[in-house]
KEKE-3310 file (N, C-alpha, C; in steps of 0.2 Angstrom, whole numbers, plus 5000, padded with zeros to 4 digits):
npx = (4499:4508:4502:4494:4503:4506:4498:4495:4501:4509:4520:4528:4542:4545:4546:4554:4569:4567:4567:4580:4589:4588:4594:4606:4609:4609:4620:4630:4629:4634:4646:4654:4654:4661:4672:4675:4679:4689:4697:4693:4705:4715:4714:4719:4730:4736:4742:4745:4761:4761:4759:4752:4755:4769:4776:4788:4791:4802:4807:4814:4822:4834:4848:4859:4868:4878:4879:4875:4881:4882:4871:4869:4876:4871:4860:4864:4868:4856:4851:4850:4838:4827:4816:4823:4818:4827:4823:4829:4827:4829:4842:4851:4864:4862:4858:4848:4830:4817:4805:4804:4804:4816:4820:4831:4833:4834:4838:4841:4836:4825:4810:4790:4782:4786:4783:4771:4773:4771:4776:4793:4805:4810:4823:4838:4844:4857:4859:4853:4862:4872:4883:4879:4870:4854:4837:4821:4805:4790:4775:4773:4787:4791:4785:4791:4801:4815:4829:4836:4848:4857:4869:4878:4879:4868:4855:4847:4830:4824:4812:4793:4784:4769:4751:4741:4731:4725:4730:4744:4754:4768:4770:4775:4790:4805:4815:4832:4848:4853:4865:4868:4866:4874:4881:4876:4868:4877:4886:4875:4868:4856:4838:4832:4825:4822:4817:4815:4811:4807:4800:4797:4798:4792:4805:4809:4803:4811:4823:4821:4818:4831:4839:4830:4838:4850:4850:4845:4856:4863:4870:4862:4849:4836:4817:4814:4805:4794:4781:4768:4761:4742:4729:4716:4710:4698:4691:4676:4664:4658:4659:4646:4638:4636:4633:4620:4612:4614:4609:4596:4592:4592:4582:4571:4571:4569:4559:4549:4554:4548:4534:4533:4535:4528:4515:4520:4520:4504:4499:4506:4500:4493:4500:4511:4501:4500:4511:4512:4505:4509:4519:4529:4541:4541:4554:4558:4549:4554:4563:4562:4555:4565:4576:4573:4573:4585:4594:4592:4595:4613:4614:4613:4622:4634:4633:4637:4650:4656:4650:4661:4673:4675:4675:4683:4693:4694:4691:4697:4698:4697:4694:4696:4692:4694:4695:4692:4696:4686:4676:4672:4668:4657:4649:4646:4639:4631:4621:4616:4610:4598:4594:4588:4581:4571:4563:4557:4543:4536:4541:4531:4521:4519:4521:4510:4500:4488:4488:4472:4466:4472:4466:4454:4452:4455)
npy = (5513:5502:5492:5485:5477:5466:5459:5446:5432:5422:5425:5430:5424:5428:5442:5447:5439:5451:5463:5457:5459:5472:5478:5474:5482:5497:5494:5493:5503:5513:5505:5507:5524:5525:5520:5530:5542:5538:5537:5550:5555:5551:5558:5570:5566:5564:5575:5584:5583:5581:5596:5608:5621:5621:5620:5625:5633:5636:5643:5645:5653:5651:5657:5651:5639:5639:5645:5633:5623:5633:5634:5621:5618:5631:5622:5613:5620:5620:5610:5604:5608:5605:5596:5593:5595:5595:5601:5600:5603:5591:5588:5591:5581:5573:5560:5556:5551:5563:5556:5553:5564:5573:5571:5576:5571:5575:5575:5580:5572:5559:5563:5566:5564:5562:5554:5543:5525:5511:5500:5492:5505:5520:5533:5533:5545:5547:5538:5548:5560:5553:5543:5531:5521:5522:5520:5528:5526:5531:5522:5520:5524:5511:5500:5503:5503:5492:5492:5509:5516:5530:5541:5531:5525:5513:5514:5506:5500:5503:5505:5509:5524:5529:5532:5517:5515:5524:5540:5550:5563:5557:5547:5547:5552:5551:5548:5552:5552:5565:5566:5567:5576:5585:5577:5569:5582:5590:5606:5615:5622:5635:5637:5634:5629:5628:5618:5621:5612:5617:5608:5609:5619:5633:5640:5633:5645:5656:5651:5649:5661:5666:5657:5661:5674:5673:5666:5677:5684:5680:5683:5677:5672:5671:5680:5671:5668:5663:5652:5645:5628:5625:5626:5614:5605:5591:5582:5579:5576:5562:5555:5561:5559:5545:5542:5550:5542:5530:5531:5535:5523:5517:5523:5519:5505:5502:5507:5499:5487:5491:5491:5478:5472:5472:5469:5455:5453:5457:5444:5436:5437:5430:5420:5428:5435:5423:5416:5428:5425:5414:5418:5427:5439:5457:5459:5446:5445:5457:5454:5442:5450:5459:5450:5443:5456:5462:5453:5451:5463:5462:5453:5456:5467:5459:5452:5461:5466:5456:5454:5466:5460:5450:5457:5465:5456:5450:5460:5470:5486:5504:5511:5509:5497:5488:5481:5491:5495:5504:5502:5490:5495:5500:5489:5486:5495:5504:5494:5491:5503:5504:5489:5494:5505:5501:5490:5498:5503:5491:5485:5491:5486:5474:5473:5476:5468:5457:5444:5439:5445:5437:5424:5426:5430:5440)
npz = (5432:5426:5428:5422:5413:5421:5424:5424:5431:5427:5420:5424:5427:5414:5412:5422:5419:5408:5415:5421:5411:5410:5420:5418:5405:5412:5421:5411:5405:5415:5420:5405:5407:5418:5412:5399:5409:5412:5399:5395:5408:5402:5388:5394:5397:5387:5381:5390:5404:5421:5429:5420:5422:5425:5418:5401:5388:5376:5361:5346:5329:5318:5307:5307:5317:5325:5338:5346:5350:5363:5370:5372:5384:5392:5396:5402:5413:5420:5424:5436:5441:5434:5423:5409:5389:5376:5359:5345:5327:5314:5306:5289:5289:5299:5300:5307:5304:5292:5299:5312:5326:5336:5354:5367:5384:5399:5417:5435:5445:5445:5438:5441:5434:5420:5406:5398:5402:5390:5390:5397:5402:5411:5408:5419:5431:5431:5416:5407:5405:5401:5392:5386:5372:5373:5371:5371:5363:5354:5351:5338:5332:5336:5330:5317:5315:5320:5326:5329:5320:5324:5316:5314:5325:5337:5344:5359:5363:5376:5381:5377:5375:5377:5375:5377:5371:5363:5351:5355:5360:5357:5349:5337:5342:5348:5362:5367:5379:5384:5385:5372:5363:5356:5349:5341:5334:5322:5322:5310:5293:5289:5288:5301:5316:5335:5351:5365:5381:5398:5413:5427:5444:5451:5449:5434:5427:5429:5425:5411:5409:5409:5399:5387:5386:5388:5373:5364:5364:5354:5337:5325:5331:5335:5336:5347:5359:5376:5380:5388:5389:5383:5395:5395:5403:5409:5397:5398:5390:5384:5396:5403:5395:5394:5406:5408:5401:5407:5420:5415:5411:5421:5429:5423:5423:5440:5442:5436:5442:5454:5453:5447:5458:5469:5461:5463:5478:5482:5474:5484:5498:5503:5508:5516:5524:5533:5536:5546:5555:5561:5567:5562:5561:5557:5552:5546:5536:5529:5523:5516:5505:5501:5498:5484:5475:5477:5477:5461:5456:5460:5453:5439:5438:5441:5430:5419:5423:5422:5405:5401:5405:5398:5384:5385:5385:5371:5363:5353:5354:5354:5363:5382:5389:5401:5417:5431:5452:5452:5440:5450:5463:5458:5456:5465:5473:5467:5463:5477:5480:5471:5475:5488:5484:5476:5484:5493:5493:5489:5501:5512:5507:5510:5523:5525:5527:5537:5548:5549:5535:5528:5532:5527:5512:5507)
capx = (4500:4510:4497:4491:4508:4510:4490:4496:4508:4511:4524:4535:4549:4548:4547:4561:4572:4567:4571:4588:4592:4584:4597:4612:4610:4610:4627:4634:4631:4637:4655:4657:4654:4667:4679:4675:4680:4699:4699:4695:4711:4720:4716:4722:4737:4740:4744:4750:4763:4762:4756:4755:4758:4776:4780:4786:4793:4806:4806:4820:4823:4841:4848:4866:4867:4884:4880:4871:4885:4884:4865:4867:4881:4870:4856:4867:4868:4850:4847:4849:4832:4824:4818:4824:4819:4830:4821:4832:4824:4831:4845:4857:4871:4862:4858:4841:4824:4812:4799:4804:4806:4818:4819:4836:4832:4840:4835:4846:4833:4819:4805:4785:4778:4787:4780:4769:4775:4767:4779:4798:4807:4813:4832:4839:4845:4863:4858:4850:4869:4878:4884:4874:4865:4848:4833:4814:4801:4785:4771:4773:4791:4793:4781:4791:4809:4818:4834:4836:4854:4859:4877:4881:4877:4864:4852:4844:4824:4824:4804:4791:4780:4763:4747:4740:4723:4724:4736:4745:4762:4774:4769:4781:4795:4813:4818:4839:4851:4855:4873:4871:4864:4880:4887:4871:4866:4882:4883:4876:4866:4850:4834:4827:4822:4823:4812:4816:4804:4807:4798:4800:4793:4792:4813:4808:4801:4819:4828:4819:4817:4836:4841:4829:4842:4853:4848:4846:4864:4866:4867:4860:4845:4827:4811:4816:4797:4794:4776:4766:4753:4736:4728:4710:4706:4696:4683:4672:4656:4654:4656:4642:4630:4635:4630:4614:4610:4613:4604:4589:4587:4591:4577:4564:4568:4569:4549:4546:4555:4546:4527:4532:4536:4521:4510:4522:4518:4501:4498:4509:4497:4490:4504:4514:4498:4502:4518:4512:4499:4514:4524:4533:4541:4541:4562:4559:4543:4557:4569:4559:4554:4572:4581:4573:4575:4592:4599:4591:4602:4619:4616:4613:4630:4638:4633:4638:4655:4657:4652:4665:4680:4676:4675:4693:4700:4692:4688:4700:4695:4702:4691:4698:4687:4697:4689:4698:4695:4682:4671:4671:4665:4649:4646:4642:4638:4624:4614:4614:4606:4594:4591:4584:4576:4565:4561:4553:4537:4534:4538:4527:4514:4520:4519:4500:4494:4488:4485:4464:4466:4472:4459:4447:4455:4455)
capy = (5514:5496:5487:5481:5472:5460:5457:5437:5431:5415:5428:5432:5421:5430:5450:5443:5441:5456:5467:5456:5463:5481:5481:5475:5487:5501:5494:5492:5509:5514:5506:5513:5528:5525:5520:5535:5545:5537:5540:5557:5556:5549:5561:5574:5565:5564:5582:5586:5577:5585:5603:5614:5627:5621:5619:5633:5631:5641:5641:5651:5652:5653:5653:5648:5635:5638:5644:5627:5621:5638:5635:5614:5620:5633:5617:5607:5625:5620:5603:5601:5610:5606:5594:5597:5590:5598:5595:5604:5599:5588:5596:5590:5577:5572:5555:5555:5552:5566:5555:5555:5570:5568:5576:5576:5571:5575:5577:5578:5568:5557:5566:5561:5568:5559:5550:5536:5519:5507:5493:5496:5507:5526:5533:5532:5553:5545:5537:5555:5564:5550:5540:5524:5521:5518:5528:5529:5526:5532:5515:5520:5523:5505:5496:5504:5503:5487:5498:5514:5519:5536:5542:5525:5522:5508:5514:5502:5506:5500:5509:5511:5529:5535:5529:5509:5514:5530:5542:5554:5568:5552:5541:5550:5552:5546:5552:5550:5555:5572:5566:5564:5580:5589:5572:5569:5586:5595:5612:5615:5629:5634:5643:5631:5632:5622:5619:5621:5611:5614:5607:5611:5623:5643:5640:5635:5651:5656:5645:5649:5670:5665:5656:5666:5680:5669:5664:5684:5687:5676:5688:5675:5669:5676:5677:5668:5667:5658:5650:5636:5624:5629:5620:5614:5602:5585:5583:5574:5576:5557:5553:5563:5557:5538:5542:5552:5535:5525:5534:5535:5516:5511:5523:5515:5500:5503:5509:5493:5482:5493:5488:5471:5466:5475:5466:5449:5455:5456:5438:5432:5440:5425:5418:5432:5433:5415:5419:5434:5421:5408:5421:5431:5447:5462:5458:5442:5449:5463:5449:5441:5455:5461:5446:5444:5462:5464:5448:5454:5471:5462:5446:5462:5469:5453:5449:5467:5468:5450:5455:5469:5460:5446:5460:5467:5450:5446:5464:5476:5494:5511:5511:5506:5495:5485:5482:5494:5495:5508:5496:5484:5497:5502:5484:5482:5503:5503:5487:5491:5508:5501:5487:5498:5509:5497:5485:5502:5503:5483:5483:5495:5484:5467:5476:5480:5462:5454:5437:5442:5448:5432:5421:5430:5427:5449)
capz = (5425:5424:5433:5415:5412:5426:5429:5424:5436:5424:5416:5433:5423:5407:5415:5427:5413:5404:5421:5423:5405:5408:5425:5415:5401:5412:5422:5408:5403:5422:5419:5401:5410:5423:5405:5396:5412:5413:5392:5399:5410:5397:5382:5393:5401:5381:5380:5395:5409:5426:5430:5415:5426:5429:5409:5399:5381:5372:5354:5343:5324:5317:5301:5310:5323:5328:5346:5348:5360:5371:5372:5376:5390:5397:5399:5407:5420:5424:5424:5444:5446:5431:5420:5400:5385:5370:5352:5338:5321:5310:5299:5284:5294:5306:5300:5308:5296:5293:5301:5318:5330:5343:5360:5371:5390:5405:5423:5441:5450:5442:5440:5443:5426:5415:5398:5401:5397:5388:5390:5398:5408:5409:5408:5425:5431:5428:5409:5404:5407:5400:5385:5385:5367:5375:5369:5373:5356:5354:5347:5333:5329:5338:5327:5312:5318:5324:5326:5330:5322:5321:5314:5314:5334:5338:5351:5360:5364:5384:5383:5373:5377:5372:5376:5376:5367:5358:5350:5358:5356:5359:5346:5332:5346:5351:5370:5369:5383:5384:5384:5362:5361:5351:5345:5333:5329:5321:5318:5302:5292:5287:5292:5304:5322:5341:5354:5372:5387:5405:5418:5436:5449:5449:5446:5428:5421:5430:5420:5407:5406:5407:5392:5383:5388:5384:5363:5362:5363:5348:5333:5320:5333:5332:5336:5354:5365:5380:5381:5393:5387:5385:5398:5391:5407:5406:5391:5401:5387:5384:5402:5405:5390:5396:5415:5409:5399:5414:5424:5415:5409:5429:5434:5422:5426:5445:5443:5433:5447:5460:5451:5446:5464:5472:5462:5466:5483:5482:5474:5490:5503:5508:5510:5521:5531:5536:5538:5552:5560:5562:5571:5556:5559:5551:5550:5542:5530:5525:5521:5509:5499:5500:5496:5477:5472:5479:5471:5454:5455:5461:5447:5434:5441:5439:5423:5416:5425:5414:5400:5401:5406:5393:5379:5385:5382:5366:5360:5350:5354:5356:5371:5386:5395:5405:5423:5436:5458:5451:5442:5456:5466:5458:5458:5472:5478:5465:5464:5484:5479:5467:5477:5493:5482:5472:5489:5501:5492:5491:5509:5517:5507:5514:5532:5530:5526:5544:5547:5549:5527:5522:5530:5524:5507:5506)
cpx = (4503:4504:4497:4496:4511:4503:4489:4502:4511:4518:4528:4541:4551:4551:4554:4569:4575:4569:4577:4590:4593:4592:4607:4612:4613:4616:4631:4638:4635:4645:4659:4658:4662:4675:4679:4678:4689:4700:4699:4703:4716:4720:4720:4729:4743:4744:4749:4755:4765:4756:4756:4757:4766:4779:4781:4792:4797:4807:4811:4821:4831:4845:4857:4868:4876:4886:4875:4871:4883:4876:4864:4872:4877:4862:4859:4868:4862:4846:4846:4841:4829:4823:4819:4824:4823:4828:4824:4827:4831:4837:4850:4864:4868:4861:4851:4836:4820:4806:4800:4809:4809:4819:4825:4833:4836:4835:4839:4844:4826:4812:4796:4780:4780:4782:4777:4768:4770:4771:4789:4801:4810:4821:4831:4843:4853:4864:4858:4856:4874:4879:4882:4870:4859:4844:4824:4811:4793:4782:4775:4781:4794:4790:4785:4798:4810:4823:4832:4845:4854:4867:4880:4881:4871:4861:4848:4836:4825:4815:4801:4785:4773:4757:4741:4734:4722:4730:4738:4755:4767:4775:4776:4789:4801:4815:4826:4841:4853:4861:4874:4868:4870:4882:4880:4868:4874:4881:4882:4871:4858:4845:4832:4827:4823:4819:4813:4811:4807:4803:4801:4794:4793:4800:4812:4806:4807:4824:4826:4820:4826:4842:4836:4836:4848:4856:4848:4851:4867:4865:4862:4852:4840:4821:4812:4810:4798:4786:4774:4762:4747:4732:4717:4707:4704:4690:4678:4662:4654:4655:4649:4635:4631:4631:4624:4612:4606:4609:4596:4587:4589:4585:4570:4565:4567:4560:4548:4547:4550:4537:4528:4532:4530:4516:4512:4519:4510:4497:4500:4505:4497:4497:4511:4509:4498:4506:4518:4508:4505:4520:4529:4535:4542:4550:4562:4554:4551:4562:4568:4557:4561:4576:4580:4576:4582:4595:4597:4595:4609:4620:4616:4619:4636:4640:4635:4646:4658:4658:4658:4672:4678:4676:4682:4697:4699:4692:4694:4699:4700:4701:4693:4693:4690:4692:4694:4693:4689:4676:4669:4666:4660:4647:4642:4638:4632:4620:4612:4609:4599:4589:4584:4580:4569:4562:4558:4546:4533:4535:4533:4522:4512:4518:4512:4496:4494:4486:4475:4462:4467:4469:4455:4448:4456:4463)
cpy = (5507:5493:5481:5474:5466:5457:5448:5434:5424:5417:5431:5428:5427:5438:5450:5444:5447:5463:5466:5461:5470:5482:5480:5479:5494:5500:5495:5500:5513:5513:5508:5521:5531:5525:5526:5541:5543:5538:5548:5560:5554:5553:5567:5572:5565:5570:5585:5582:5582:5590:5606:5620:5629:5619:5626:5628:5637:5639:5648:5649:5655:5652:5651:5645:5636:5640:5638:5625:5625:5636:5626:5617:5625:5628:5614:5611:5621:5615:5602:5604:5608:5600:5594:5592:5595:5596:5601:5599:5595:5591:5591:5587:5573:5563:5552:5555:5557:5566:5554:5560:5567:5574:5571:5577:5571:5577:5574:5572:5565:5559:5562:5563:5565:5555:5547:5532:5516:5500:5494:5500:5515:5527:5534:5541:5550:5543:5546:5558:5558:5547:5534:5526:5518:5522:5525:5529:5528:5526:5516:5520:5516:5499:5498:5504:5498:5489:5505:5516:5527:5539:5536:5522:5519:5513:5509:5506:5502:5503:5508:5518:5527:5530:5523:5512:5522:5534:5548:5558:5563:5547:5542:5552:5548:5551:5547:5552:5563:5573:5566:5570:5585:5582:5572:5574:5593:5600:5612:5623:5629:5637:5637:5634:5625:5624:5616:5618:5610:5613:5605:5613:5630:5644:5638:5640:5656:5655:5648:5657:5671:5664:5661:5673:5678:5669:5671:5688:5686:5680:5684:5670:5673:5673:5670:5671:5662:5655:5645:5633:5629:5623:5620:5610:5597:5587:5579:5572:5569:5552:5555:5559:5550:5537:5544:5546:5531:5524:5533:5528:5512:5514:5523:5507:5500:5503:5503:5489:5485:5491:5480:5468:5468:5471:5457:5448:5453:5449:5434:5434:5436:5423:5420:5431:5426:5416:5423:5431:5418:5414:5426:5437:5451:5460:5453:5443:5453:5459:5445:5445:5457:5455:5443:5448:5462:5459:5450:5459:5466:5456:5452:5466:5465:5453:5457:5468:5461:5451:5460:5466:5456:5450:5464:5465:5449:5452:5469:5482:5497:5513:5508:5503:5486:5486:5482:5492:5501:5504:5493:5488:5499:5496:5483:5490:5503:5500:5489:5497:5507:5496:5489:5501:5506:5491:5492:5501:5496:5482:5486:5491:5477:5468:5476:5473:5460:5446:5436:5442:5441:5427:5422:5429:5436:5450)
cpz = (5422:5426:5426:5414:5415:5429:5427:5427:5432:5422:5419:5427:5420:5410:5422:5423:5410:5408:5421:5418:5406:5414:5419:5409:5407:5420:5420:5408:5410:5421:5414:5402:5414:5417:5402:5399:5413:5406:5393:5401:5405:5390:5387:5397:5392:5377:5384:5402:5414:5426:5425:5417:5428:5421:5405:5392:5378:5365:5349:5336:5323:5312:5301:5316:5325:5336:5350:5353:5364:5374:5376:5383:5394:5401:5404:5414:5421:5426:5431:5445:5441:5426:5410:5395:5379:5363:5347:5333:5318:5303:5297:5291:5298:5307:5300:5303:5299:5299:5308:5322:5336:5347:5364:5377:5394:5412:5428:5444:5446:5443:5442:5438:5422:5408:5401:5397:5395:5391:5391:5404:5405:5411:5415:5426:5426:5421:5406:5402:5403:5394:5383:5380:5368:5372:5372:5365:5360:5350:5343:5327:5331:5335:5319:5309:5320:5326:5327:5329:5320:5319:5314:5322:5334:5342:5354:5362:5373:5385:5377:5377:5372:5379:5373:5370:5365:5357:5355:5355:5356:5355:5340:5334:5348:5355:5370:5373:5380:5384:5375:5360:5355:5348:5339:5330:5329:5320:5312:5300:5291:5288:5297:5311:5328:5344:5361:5378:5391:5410:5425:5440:5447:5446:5438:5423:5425:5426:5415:5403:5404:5404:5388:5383:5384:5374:5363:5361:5358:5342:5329:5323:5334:5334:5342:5360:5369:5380:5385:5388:5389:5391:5400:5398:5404:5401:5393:5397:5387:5392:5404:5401:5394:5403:5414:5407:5403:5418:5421:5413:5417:5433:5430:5423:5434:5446:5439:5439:5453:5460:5448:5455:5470:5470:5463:5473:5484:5480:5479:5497:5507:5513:5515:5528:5535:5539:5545:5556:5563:5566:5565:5559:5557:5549:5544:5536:5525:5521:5515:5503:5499:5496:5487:5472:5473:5474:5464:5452:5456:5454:5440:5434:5438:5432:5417:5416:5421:5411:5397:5401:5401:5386:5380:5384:5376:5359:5357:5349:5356:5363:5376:5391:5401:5413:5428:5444:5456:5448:5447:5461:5463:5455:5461:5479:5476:5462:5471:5483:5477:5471:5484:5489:5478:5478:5493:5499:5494:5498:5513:5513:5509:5521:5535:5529:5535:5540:5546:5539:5526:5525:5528:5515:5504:5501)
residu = (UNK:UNK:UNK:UNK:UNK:UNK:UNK:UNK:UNK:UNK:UNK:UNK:UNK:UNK:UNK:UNK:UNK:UNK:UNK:UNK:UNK:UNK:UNK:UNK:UNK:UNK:UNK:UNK:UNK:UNK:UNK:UNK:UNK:UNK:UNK:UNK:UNK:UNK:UNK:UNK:UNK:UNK:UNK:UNK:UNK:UNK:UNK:UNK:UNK:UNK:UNK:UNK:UNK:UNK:UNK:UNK:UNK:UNK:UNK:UNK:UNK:UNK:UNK:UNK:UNK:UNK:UNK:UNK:UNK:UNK:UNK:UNK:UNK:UNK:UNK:UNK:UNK:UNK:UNK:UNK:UNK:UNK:UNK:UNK:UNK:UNK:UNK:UNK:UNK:UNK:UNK:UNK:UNK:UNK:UNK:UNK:UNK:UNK:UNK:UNK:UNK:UNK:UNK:UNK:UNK:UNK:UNK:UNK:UNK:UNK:UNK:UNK:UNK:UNK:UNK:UNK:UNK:UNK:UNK:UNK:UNK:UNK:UNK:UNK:UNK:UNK:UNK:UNK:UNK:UNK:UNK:UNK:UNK:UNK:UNK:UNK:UNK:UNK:UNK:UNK:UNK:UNK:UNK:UNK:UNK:UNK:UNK:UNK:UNK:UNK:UNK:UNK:UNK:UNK:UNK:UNK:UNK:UNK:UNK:UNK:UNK:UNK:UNK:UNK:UNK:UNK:UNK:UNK:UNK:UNK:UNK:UNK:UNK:UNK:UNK:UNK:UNK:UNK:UNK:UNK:UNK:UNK:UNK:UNK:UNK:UNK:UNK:UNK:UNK:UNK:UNK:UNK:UNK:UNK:UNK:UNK:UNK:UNK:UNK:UNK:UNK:UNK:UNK:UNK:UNK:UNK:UNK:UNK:UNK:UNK:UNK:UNK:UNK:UNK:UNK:UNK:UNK:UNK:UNK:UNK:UNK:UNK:UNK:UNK:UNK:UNK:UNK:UNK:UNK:UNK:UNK:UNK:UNK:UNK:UNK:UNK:UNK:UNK:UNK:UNK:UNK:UNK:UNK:UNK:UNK:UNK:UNK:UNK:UNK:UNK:UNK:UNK:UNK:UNK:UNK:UNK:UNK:UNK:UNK:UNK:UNK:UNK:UNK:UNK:UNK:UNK:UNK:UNK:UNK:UNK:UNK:UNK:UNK:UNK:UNK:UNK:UNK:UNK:UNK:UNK:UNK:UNK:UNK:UNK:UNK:UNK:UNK:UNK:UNK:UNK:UNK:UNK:UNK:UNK:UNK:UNK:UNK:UNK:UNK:UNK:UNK:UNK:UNK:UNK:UNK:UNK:UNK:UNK:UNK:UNK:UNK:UNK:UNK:UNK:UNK:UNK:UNK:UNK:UNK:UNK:UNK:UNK:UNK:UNK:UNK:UNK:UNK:UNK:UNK:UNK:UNK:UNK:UNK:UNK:UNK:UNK:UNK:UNK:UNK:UNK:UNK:UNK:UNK:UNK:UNK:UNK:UNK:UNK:UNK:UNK:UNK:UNK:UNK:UNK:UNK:UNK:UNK:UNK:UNK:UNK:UNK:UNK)
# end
């Protein structure tokens, strides 16, 4: 069905070319692929930290916070197993602005779920429990804040959280010790409501069914649930679209590369059959036909994994395409693929020229 398009061998340069291109398109789309699949891991790291299975949430309305203390006192019972964030909303004294949400941090022992940094460091188990004015910011309250004073205490930021290349629950955030949990938020009045996060093991829905029990004791507290995240998984829809892509423009080039080098092939008959009179063997035949195609596929690779890191230093996207040990490898896994599969046809028709065919000029 190609035959037509290569029946002038003047034009190997130009279809040459037009192949390399055809292979770096569908690289490229290969390791946007490979980036659409860490966006993946990274929409849903933006949701959740850890197992959702080991998160439970308590959430309580109140129109008298004056058992506040007994409830940060009975946290400070649980922190050895667990770790807690405490977010009281924002209420009359406290100093804080509207526009960011804060979350009270504590944990016995450094957990391995924590927030993920952009730039910085996390509280130390010791910080968490203590009075050091340090705090944790989300981008966006760091891009918007050069201070962080509350009640007239500094904080310093020692972190910035969220996520490098797109938003996520962290950006509107300030993580303080959970030793400033009663100093910045006094008792005060009002209808509002708090919002309890522990993560642990099967001991936090322990903890947990615990203070609920707890806050129900309180006459002026309400409406006291315990709940997990939903846990939705990875959205992997435009990994897949990028990978069907890929796939289909590497296996129409692949059948082009496999009818451009057949009929390469056959204008070089003569010259294999020499080759087989002069002692050639099939090793070295296969090596020939081998050694064009395959360099085609890994120079098509190269120049794909190129343009990629030169568009990650130059390029401002939400999309992450920075070039991981995951790229690199299907650098060099599938040019190797491609190359085998586009060189078996051309060999087996390298194999059947004899030295007899090409003096005869057949």
């Amino acid at each position: 069905m190609f035959k037509s398009i290569f029946k002038t061998f003047r034009y190997k340069k130009i279809l040459s070319v037009f192949l390399l291109l055809s292979y770096v398109a569908g690289f490229v789309a290969i390791s946007l692929a490979i980036s659409q699949y860490y966006v993946a891991k990274e929409a849903y790291a933006a949701n959740y930290i850890g197992n959702p299975e080991d998160i439970y949430y308590i959430e309580y309305d109140s129109s008298d916070f004056s058992k506040e203390s007994d409830i940060i006192n009975k946290l400070i019972e649980i922190i050895g197993m667990n770790e807690i964030l405490y977010s009281p909303v924002n209420r009359s004294g406290s100093g804080i602005p509207q526009d960011i949400a804060i979350a009270f941090q504590a944990y016995k022992e450094s957990p391995d779920y924590l927030p993920p940094l952009i730039i910085g460091r996390h509280f130390t188990p010791d910080e968490t429990q203590g009075s050091k004015p340090i705090a944790l910011a989300g981008k966006i309250i760091a891009d918007r804040y050069d201070n962080l004073v509350f009640n007239g205490v500094t904080f310093e930021i020692i972190g910035i959280i969220g996520m490098e290349h797109r938003g996520s629950t962290w950006d509107d955030t300030v993580y303080l010790p959970f030793g400033f949990a009663e100093t910045l938020f006094p008792v005060g009045e009002g209808n509002k409501f708090g919002t309890i996060r522990l993560h642990g093991s099967t001991r936090a829905l322990n903890a947990a069914l615990e203070l609920q029990s707890t806050i129900n004791g309180f006459p002026s507290y309400s409406n006291v649930y315990i709940y997990q995240p939903e846990d939705h998984g990875l959205d992997l829809f435009n990994f897949i679209v990028y990978t069907v892509i890929a796939i289909l423009v590497l296996i129409i080039t692949c059948v082009n590369v496999v009818n451009l080098s057949s009929f390469w092939i056959h204008k070089r008959k003569k010259e294999i059959g020499i080759r087989r009179a002069l002692g050639a063997t099939d090793g070295s035949i296969k090596k020939l036909v081998l050694f064009d195609m395959i360099l085609l596929c890994f120079f098509g690779a190269c120049l794909a994994i190129t343009t990629q890191f030169i568009a990650s230093l130059y390029i401002d996207t939400t999309l992450p395409i920075d070039i991981t040990p995951s790229h690199l490898t299907m650098a060099i896994l599938v040019p190797s693929i491609c190359g085998i599969a586009t060189t078996t046809i051309p060999m087996k028709i390298a194999l059947k020229f004899e030295p007899k065919d090409a003096m005869k000029g057949r």
